[in-house]
C-alpha positions in Angstrom: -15.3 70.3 -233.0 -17.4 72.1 -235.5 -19.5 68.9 -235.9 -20.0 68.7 -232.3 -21.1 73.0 -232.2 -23.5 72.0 -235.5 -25.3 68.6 -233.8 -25.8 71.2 -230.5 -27.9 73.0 -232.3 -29.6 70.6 -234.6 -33.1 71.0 -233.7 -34.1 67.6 -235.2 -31.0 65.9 -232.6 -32.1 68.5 -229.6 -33.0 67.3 -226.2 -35.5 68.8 -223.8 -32.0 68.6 -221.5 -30.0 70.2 -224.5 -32.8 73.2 -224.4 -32.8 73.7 -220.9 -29.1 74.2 -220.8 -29.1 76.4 -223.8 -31.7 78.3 -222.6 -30.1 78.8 -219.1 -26.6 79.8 -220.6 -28.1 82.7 -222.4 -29.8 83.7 -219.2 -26.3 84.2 -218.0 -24.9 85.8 -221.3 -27.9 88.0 -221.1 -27.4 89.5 -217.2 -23.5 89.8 -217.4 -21.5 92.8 -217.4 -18.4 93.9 -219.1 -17.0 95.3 -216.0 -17.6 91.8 -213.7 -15.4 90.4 -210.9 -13.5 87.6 -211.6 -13.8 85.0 -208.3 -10.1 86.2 -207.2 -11.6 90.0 -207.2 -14.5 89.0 -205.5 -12.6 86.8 -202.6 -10.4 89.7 -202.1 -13.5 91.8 -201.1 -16.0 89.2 -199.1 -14.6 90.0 -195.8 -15.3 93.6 -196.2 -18.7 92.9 -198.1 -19.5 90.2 -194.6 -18.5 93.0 -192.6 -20.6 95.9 -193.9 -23.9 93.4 -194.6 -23.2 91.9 -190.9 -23.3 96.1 -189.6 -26.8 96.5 -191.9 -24.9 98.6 -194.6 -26.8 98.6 -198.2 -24.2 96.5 -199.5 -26.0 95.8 -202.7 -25.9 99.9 -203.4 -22.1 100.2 -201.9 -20.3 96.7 -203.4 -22.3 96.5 -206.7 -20.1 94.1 -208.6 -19.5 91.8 -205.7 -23.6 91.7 -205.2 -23.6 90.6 -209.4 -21.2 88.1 -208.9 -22.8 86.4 -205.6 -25.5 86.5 -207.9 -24.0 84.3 -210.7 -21.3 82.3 -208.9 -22.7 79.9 -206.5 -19.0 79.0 -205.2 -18.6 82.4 -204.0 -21.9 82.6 -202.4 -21.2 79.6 -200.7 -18.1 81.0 -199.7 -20.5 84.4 -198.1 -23.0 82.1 -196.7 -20.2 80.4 -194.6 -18.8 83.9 -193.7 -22.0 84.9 -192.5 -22.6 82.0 -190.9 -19.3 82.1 -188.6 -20.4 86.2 -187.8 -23.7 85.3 -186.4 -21.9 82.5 -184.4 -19.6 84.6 -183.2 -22.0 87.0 -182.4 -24.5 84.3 -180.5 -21.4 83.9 -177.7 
């Protein structure tokens, strides 16, 4: 395992794909929080956050923490997305 960690960051044996990844994994080390959702948390509260965007609340100033992880987690955005999606339907009848 260590050899493996040691040839990821040989910069003789590193790949432009090898840098982009790196690069993009700090990106995410570098905008989380301590205090983050987990995806459970953050499923718990969608329905609320769908409801309050859908009624024009500032959801990003009232549900921080589920804004960060929407954010980050693209299978919980996909998850809001869908929500949405079924409110304005709902809402076209």
């Amino acid at each position: 395992m260590l050899r493996k960690i040691k040839n990821w960051f040989n910069p003789k044996k590193t790949s432009a794909k090898k840098t982009e990844l790196t690069m993009q994994l700090l990106q995410m080390l570098d905008i989380t929080h301590d205090d983050e959702l987990s995806c459970g948390e953050v499923n718990d509260l969608i329905d609320q956050y769908v409801e309050l965007k859908q009624r024009g609340a500032n959801v990003e100033s009232l549900m921080p923490l589920v804004k960060h992880h929407l954010d980050l987690c693209r299978e919980c955005f996909d998850e809001y997305e869908a929500l949405m999606a079924v409110l304005e339907f709902e809402e076209a009848l």
